[in-house]
C-alpha positions as CSV (number, residue, x, y, z in Angstrom):
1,X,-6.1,15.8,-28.2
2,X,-4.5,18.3,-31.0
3,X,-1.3,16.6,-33.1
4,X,1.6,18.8,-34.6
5,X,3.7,18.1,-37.4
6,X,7.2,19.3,-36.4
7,X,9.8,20.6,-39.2
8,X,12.0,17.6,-38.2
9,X,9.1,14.9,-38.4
10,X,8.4,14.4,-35.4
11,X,4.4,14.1,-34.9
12,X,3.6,15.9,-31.2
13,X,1.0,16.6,-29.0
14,X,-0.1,20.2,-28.8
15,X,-3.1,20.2,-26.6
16,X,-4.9,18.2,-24.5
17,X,-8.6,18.6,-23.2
18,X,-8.4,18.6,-19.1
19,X,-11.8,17.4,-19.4
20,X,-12.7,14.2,-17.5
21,X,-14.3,12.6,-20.3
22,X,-11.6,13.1,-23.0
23,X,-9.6,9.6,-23.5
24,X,-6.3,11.4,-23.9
25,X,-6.5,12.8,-20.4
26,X,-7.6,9.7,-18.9
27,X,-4.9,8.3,-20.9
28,X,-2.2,9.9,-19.4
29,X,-1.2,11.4,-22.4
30,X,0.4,15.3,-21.9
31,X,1.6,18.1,-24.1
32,X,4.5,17.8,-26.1
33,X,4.4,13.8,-25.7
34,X,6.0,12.1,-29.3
35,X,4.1,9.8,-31.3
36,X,6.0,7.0,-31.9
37,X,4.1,3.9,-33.5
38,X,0.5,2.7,-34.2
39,X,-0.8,-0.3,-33.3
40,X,2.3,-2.1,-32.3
41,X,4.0,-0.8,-35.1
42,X,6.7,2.0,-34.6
43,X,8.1,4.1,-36.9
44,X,10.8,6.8,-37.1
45,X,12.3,9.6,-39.5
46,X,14.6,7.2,-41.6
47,X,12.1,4.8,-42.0
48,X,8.8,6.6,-43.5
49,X,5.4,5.9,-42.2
50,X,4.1,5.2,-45.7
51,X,6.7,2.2,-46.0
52,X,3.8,0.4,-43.6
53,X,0.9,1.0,-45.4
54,X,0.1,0.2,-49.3
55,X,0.8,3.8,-51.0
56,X,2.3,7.0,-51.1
57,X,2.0,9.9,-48.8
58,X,4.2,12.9,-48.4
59,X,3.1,14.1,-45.1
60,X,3.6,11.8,-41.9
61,X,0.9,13.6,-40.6
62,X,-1.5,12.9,-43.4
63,X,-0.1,9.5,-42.8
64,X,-0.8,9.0,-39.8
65,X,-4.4,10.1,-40.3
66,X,-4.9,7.4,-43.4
67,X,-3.4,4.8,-41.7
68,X,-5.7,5.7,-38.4
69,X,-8.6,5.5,-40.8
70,X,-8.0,1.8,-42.5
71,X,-7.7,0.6,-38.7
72,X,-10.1,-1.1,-36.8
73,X,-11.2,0.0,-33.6
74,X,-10.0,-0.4,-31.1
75,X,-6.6,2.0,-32.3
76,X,-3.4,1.5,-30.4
77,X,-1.2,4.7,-30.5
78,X,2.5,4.4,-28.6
79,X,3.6,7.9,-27.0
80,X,7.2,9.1,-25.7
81,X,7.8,11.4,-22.7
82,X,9.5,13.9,-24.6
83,X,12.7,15.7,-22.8
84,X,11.8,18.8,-20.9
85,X,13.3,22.2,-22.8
86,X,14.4,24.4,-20.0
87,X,13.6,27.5,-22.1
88,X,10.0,26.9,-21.2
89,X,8.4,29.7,-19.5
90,X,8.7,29.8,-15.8
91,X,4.7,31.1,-16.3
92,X,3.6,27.6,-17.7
93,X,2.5,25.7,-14.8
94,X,2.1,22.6,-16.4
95,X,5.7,23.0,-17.8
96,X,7.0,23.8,-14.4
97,X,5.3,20.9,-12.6
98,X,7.8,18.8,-15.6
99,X,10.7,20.2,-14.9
100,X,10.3,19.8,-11.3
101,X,9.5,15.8,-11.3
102,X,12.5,15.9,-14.3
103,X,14.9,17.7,-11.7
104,X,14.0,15.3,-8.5
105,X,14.3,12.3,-10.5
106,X,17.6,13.5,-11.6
107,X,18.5,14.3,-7.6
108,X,17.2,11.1,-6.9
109,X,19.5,9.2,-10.0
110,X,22.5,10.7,-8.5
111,X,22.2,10.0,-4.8
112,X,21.5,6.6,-5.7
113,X,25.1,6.6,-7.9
114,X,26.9,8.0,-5.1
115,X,25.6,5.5,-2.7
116,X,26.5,2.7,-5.1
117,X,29.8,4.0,-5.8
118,X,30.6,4.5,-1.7
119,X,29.4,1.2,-1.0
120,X,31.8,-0.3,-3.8
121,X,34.7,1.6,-2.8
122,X,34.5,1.8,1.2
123,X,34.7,-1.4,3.0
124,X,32.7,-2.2,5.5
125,X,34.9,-2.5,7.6
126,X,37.1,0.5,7.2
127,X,33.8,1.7,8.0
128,X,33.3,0.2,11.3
129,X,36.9,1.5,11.7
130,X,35.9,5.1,11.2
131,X,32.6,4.7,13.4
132,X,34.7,3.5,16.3
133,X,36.8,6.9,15.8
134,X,40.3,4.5,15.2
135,X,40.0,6.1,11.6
136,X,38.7,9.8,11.2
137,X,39.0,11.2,7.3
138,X,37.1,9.7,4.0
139,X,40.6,9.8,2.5
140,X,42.1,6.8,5.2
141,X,38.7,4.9,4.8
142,X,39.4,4.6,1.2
143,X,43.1,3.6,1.7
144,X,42.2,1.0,4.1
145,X,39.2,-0.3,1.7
146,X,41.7,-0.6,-1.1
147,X,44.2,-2.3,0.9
148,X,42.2,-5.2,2.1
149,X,40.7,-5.5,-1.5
150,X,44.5,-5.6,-3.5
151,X,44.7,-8.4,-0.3
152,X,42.1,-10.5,-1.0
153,X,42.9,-9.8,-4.6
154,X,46.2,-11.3,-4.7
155,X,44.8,-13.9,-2.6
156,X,42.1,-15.3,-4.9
157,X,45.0,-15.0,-7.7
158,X,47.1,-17.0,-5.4
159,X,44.5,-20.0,-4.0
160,X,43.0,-20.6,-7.6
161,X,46.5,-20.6,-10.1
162,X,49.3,-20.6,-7.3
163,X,50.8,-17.8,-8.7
164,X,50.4,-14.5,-9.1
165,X,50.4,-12.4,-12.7
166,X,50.2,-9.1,-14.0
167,X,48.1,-7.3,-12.5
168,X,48.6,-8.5,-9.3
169,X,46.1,-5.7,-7.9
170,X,42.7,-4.5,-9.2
171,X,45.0,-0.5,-8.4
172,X,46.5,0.5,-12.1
173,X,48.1,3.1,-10.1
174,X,50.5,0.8,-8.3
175,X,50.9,-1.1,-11.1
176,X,54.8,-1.1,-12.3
177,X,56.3,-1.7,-15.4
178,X,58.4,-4.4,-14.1
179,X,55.7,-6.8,-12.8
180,X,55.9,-10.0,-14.3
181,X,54.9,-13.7,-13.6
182,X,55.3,-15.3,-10.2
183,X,54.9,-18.9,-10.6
184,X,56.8,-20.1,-7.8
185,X,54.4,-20.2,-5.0
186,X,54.1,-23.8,-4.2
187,X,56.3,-23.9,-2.1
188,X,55.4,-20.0,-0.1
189,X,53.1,-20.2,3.4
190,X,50.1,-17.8,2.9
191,X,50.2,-16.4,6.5
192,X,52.9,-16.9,8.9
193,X,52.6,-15.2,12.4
194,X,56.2,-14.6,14.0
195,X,56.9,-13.0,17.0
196,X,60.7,-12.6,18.9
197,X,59.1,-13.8,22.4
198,X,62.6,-13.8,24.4
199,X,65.7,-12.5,24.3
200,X,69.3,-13.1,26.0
201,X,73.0,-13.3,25.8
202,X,74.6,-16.5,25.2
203,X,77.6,-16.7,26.8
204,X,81.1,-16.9,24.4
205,X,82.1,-20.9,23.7
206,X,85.9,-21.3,23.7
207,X,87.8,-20.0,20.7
208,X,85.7,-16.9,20.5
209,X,86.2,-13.7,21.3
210,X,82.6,-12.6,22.4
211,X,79.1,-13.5,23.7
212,X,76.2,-13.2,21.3
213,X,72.8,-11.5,21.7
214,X,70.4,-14.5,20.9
215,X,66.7,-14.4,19.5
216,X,63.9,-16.8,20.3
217,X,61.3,-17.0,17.7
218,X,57.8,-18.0,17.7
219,X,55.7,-19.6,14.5
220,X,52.3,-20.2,13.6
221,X,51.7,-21.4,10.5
222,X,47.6,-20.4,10.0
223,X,47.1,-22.8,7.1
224,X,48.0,-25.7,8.9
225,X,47.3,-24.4,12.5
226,X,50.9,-25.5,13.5
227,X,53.4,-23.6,15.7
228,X,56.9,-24.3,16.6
229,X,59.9,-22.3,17.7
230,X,62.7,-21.5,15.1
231,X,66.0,-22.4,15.4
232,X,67.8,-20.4,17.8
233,X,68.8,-17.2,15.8
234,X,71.8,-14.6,16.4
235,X,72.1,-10.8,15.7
236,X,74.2,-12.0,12.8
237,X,71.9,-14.0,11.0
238,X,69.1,-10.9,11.4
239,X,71.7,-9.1,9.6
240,X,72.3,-12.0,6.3
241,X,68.7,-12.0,6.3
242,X,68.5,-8.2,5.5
243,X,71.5,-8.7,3.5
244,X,69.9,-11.2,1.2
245,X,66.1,-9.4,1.1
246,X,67.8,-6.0,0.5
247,X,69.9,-7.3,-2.7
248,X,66.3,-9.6,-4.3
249,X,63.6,-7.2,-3.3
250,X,62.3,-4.5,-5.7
251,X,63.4,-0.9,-5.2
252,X,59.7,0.0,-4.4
253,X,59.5,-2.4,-1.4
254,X,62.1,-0.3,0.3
255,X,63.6,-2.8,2.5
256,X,66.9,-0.3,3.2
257,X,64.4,1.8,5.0
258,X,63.0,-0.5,7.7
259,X,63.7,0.1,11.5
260,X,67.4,-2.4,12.1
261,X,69.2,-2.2,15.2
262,X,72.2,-0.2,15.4
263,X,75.6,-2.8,15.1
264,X,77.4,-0.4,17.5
265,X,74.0,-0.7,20.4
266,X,74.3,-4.2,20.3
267,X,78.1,-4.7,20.8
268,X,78.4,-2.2,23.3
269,X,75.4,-3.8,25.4
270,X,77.8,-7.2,25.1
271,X,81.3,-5.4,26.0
272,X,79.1,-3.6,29.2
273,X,78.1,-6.9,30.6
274,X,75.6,-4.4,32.3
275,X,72.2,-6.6,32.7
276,X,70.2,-3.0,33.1
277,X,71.5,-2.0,29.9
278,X,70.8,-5.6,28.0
279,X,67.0,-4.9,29.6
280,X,66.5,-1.6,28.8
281,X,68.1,-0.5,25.4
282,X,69.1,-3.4,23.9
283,X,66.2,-6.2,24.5
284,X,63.5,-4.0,23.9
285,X,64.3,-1.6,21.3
286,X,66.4,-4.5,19.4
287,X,63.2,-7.1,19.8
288,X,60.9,-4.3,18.1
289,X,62.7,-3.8,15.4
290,X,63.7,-7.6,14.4
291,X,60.3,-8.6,15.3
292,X,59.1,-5.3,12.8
293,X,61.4,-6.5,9.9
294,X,60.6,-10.3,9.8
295,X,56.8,-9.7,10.1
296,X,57.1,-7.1,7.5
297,X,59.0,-10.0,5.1
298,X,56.6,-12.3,6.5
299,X,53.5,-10.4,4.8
300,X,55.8,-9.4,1.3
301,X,54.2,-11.1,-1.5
302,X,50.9,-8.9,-0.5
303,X,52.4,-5.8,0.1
304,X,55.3,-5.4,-2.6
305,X,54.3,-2.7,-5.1
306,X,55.9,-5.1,-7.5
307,X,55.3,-8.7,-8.0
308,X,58.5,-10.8,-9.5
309,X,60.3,-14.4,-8.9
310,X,62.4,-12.1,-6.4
311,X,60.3,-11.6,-4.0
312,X,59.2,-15.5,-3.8
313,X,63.1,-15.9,-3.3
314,X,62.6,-13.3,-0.1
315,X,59.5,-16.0,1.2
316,X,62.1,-18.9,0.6
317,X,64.5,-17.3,2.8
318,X,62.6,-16.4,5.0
319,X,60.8,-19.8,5.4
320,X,63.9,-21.1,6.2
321,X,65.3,-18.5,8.6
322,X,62.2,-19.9,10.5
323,X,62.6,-23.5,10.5
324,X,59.3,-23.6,8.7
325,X,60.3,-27.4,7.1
326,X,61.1,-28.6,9.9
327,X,58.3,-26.8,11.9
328,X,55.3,-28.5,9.6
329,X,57.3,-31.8,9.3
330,X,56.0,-32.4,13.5
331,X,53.6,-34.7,14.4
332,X,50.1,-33.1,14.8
333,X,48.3,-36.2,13.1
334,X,47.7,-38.4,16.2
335,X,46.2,-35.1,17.6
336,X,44.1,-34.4,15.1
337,X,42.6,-37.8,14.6
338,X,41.3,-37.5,18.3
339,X,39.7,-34.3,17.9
340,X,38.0,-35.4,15.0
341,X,36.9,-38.2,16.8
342,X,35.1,-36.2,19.7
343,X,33.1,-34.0,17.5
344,X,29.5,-35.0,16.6
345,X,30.3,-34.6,12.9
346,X,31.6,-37.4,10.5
347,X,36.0,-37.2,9.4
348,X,35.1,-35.9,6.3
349,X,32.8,-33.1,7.0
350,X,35.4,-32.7,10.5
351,X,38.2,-31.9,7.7
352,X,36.2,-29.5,5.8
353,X,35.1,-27.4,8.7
354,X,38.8,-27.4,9.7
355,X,40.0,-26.3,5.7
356,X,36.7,-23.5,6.6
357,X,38.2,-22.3,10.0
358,X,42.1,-22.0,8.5
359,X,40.3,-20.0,5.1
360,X,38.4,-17.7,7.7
361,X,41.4,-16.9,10.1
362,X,43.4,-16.4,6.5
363,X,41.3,-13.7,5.7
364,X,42.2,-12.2,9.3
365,X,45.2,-12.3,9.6
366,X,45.8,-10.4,5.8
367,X,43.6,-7.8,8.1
368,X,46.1,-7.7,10.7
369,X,48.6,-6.6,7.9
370,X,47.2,-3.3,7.9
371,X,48.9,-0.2,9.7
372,X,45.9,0.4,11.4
373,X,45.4,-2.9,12.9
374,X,49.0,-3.1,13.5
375,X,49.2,0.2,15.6
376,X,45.8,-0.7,17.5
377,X,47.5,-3.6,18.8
378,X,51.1,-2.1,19.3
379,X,49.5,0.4,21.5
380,X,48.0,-2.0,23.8
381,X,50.7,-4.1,23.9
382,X,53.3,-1.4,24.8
383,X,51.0,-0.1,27.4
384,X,50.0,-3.6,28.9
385,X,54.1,-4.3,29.3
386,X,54.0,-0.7,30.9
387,X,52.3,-1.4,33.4
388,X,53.7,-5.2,34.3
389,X,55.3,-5.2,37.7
390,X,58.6,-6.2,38.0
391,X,60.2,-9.1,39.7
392,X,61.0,-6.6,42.2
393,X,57.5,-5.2,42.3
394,X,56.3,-8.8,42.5
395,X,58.3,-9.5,45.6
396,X,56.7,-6.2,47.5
397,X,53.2,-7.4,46.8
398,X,53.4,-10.9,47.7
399,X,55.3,-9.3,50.6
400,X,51.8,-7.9,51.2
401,X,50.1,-11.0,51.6
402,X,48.9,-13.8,48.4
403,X,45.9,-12.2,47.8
404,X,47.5,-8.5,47.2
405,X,49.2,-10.3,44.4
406,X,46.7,-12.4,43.3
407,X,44.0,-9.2,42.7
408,X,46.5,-7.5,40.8
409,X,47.4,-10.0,38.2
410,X,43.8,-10.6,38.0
411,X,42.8,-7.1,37.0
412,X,45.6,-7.1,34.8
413,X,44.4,-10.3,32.6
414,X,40.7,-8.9,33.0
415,X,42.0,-5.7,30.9
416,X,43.6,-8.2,28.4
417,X,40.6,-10.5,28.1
418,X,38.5,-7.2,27.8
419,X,40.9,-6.2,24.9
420,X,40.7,-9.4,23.0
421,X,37.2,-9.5,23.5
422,X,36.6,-6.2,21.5
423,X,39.0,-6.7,18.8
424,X,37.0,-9.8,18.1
425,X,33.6,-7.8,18.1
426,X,35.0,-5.1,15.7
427,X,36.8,-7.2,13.4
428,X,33.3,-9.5,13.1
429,X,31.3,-6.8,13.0
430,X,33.6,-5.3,9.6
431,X,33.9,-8.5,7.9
432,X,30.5,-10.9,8.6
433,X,30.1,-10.9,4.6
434,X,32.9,-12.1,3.8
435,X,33.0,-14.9,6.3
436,X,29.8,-15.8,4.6
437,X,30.8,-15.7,1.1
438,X,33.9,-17.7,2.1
439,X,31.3,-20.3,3.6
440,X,29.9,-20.5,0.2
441,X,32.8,-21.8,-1.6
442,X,32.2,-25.3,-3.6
443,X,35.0,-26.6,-1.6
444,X,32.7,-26.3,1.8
445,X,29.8,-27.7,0.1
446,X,29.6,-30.4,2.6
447,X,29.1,-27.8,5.2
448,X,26.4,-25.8,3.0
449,X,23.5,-28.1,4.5
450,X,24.3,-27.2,8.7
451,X,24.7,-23.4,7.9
452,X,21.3,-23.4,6.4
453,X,19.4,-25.7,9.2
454,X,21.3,-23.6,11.8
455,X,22.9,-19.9,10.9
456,X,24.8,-20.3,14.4
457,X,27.2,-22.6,13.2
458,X,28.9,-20.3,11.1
459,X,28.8,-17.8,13.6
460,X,30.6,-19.8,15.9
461,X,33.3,-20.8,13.5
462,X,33.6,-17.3,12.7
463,X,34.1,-16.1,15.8
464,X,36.5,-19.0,16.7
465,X,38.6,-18.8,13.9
466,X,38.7,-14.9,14.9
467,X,39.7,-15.2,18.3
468,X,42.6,-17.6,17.3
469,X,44.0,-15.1,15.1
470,X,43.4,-12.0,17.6
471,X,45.2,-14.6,20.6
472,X,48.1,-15.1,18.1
473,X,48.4,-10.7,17.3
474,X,47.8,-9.7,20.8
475,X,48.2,-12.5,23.5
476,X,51.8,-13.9,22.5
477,X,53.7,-10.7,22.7
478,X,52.2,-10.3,26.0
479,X,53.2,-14.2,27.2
480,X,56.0,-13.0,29.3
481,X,53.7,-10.2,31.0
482,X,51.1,-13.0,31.6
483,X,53.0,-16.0,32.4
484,X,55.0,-13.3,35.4
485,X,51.8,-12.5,36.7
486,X,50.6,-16.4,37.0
487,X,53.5,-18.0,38.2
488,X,54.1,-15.7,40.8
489,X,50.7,-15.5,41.7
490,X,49.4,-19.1,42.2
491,X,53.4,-20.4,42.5
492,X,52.0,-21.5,46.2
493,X,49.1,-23.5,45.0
494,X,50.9,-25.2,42.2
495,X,53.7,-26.7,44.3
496,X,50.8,-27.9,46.3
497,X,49.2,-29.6,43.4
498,X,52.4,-31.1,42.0
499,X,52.8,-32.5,45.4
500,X,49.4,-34.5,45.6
501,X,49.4,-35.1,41.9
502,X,53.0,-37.3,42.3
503,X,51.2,-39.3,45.1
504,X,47.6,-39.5,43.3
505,X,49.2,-40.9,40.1
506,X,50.9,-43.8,41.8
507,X,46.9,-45.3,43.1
508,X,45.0,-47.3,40.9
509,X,41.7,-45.5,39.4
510,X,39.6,-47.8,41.6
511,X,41.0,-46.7,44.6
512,X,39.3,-44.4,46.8
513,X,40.8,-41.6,46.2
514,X,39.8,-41.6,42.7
515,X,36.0,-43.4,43.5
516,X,35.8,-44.4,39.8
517,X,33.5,-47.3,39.9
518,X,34.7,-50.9,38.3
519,X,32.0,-50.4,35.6
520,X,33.7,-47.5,34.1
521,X,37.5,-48.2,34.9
522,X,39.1,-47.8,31.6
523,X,41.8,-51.0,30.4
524,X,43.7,-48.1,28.7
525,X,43.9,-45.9,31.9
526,X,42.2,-43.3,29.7
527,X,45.6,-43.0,28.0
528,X,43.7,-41.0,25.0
529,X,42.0,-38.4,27.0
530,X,45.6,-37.7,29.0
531,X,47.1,-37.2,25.8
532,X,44.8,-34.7,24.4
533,X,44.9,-32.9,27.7
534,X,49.3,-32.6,27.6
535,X,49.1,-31.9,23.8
536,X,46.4,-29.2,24.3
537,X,46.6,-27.8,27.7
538,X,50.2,-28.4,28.2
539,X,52.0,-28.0,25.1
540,X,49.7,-25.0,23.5
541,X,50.6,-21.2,23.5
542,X,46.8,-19.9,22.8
543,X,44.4,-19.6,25.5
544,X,41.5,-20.9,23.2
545,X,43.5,-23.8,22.2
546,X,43.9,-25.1,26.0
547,X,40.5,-24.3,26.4
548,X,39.0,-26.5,22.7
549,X,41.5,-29.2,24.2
550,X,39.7,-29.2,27.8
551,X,36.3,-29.5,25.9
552,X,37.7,-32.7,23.9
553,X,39.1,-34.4,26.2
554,X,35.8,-34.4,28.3
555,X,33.7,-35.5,25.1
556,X,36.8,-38.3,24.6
557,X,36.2,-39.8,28.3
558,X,32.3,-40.0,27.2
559,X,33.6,-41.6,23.6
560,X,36.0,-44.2,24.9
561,X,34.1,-45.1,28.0
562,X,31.2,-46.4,25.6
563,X,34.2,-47.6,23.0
564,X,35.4,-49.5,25.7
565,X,32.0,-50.6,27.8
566,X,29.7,-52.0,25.1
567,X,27.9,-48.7,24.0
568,X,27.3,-47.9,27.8
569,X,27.7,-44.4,28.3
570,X,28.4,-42.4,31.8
571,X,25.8,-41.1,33.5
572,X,26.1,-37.9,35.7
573,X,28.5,-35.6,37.1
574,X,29.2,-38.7,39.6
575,X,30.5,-41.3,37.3
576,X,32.2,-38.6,34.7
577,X,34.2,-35.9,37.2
578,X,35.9,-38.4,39.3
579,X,37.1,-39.9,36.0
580,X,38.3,-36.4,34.8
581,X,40.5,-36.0,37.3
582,X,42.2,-39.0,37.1
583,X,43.0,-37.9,33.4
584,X,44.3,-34.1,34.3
585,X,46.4,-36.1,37.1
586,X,47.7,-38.8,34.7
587,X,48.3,-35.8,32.2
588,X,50.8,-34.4,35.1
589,X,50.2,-30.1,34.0
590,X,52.6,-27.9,35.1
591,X,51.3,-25.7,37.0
592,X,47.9,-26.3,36.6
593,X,46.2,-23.6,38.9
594,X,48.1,-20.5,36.7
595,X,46.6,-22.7,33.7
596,X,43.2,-22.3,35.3
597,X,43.4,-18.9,35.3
């Protein structure tokens, strides 16, 4: 190995023998590589070599050769890999082989950047989005990715400090001037679903003029898993609401510019008295636009460019266009209690799966926010009302024969299931890390322990607290469309039921129509399990709410039959189904057979 003295200090290898017995080679060591320290000593140009050893040199080289000399063997010398000059010539092989692995590392560095930086700014599930060909450009994939994260932004901000402050998004270029503190969120629901489910005149009182074109609105509240109807509202109130949002909101949320009815539509539809032109133009077009307006001030404190005490004032009003004091004021404890009593688990750890499910379906329904989501769903929904027979329709196939009309309302609820069944599958698929870093929060901590015996769990509360929120989005604005198809459909089979069920319930459980043997008749007449089944079944909107309440009231039967028999627990199909349908008969369903559909 040959050492050069460069003009700026720098001590550099010059040559090194290829041969296979030269310790440089062996070494690793190559031309132009920088001498940097000796012996676990390292030295550069503002600090002189000669300051480490015990006189005076004026040559780093000769400096490096004394202090080589005083050492003992074995001699320690540190090399750097020094850059690669590109005006090397192209001849020098060696040179070229640098440059290469220089240039491919380089390649390699910035594929890796890219990566890192697509990963950080595309969301997985505007991804998933894009590889179902719902979104098709980079650009949308990016405006959907930073949509769900200002979302979940201003959520955290909200959950941890109950207010929101400047910035309210991680986006500096939606930031405004004007933003300011918003400390007034106690008070604000997170996520409320609304949905204009029915619409109809109400006929003029005496003393006025005029009939009215009434709304009826339906709530769910996801935080607390409450719904309720609000107060019966009027075309007049829609328009003090918009009033009122129009004169607090922030220029930048453009509230002037959202779809509202016409005034002149709506009074002509009530001077007509024409029921085909209350159906057609008014109902419809009227319903899509209210029902558009009050979602989009439903969803305002995440979407406003601007955050201020005004647009908590537009969540007041609206909370109480809604009835939402009134709505979270009913009774849902006794109900509660009972479920938590059927499951397996404890109250406590019960509650905390519950405060789990309501964060997970939190985190869809901000999803459901998005255009995208929003126009997926729209789609269906208009097209799935398109197709809905009418009454008249109805009335030509059950002229056909039952059947006819049955097999069309069920190919009809088979497309919806099939619907809901994907949306579910797509929005897991986009959002499974997520649901498991909200798992991990230290308010779940009594939860951590059964995720980690048995990843299934959380899968299961994923996907249920998924399918609740895609039932609320996609399965109440089609009610109407569904309820038309089963009530016509199995009308027949219910009157039937109700028929035998107002004779059944009047027999005593150990008569023979029942067969419940004296061991297991209960002294409450299974008063518990009837309840869950009207609360549940009877009183719910969501398909998967009947269907959770079906599945507690059976593990209720096999909890109060031991509460109430020593520990003694039924045994079979034979002792527990003749029991069941004592309950769904003492629960008196209406129409139970649509219900079963």
């Amino acid at each position: 190995m040959t050492l050069n003295e460069l003009p700026n200090g720098d001590v550099q290898v010059c040559d090194v023998k290829p041969s296979p017995m030269s310790p440089s080679a062996n070494a690793g060591i190559r031309r132009n590589d920088i001498l940097i320290g000796i012996n676990g000593t390292a030295f550069a140009r503002s600090f002189p070599i000669h300051r480490y050893i015990n006189h005076h040199t004026t040559s780093r080289m000769k400096d490096i050769v004394q202090s080589v000399q005083q050492s003992s063997n074995p001699i320690v010398l540190h090399f750097q890999r020094a850059t690669i000059a590109h005006s090397r010539s192209l001849l020098d092989a060696s040179d070229q082989a640098d440059v290469n692995y220089v240039r491919q590392q380089q390649q390699i560095q910035q594929q890796q950047k890219q990566q890192m930086e697509e990963e950080q700014t595309v969301h997985r599930f505007a991804f998933v989005l894009a590889q179902r060909k719902l979104i098709s450009s980079k650009q949308k994939q990016l405006e959907v990715s930073q949509i769900i994260r200002n979302f979940h932004y201003r959520a955290q901000q909200w959950e941890v400090t109950t207010s929101l402050t400047t910035p309210s998004t991680p986006y500096a270029h939606i930031y405004s001037q004007h933003n300011q503190e918003m400390d007034v969120l106690d008070g604000i629901r997170k996520s409320l679903s609304t949905r204009i489910v029915n619409c109809f005149i109400e006929e003029a009182d005496k003393g006025k003029d005029t009939a009215r074109l009434a709304y009826t609105i339906w709530v769910y509240d996801v935080e607390s898993g409450k719904e309720w109807y609000a107060p019966l509202r009027y075309f007049e109130d829609f328009e003090d609401l918009r009033a009122t949002a129009m004169a607090l909101a922030p220029k930048e949320c453009k509230i002037s510019e959202l779809p509202f009815p016409m005034v002149t539509s709506i009074w002509d539809a009530l001077t007509s008295r024409r029921q085909d032109v209350l159906d057609e133009q008014v109902q419809q077009e009227s319903c899509r636009k209210l029902e558009f307006f009050l979602r989009v001030l439903c969803r305002l404190v995440y979407t406003s460019p601007v955050v201020n005490v005004n647009v908590a004032k537009i969540a007041i009003h609206v909370q109480s266009f809604l009835g939402t004091e009134v709505g979270l004021s009913s009774t849902q404890s006794d109900m509660d209690h009972l479920q938590s009593r059927t499951s397996s688990m404890d109250y406590h750890s019960w509650n905390v799966r519950q405060l789990l499910k309501r964060s997970l379906q939190r985190y869809m329904w901000r999803l459901f926010q998005l255009d995208i989501m929003q126009t997926i769903v729209n789609d269906f929904v208009d097209a799935a009302r398109a197709r809905a027979p009418s009454l008249k329709e109805i009335e030509t196939l059950e002229a056909q024969g039952r059947d006819k009309l049955k097999g069309h309302s069920i190919k009809e609820l088979k497309d919806i299931r099939k619907f809901l069944d994907e949306l579910v599958d797509l929005l897991l698929e986009g959002c499974c890390s997520e649901m498991q870093l909200i798992s991990e929060r230290p308010e779940y901590e009594a939860l951590r322990e059964q995720f980690e015996n048995d990843e299934s769990k959380l899968d299961r509360l994923s996907r249920e607290a998924t399918r609740e929120q895609v039932e609320i989005e996609v399965y109440v604005p089609l009610r109407s469309v569904v309820s038309r198809l089963l009530v016509n459909g199995w009308r027949h089979d219910d009157m039937e039921v109700q028929l035998k069920s107002k004779e059944l319930i009047k027999r005593p459980q150990s008569e023979g129509t029942f067969r419940i043997p004296h061991g297991s008749i209960s002294p409450s007449q299974w008063e518990s399990v009837a309840f869950i089944l009207r609360s549940g079944v009877g009183n719910s909107t969501l398909p998967c709410i009947k269907l959770q309440a079906i599945v507690d009231a059976a593990r209720e039967v096999s909890r109060l039959h031991a509460e109430e028999h020593g520990g003694k627990d039924l045994v079979g199909a034979d002792d527990f189904l003749p029991v069941f349908i004592f309950c769904v008969v003492k629960a008196n369903l209406e129409r139970p057979c649509a219900l079963c559909k």
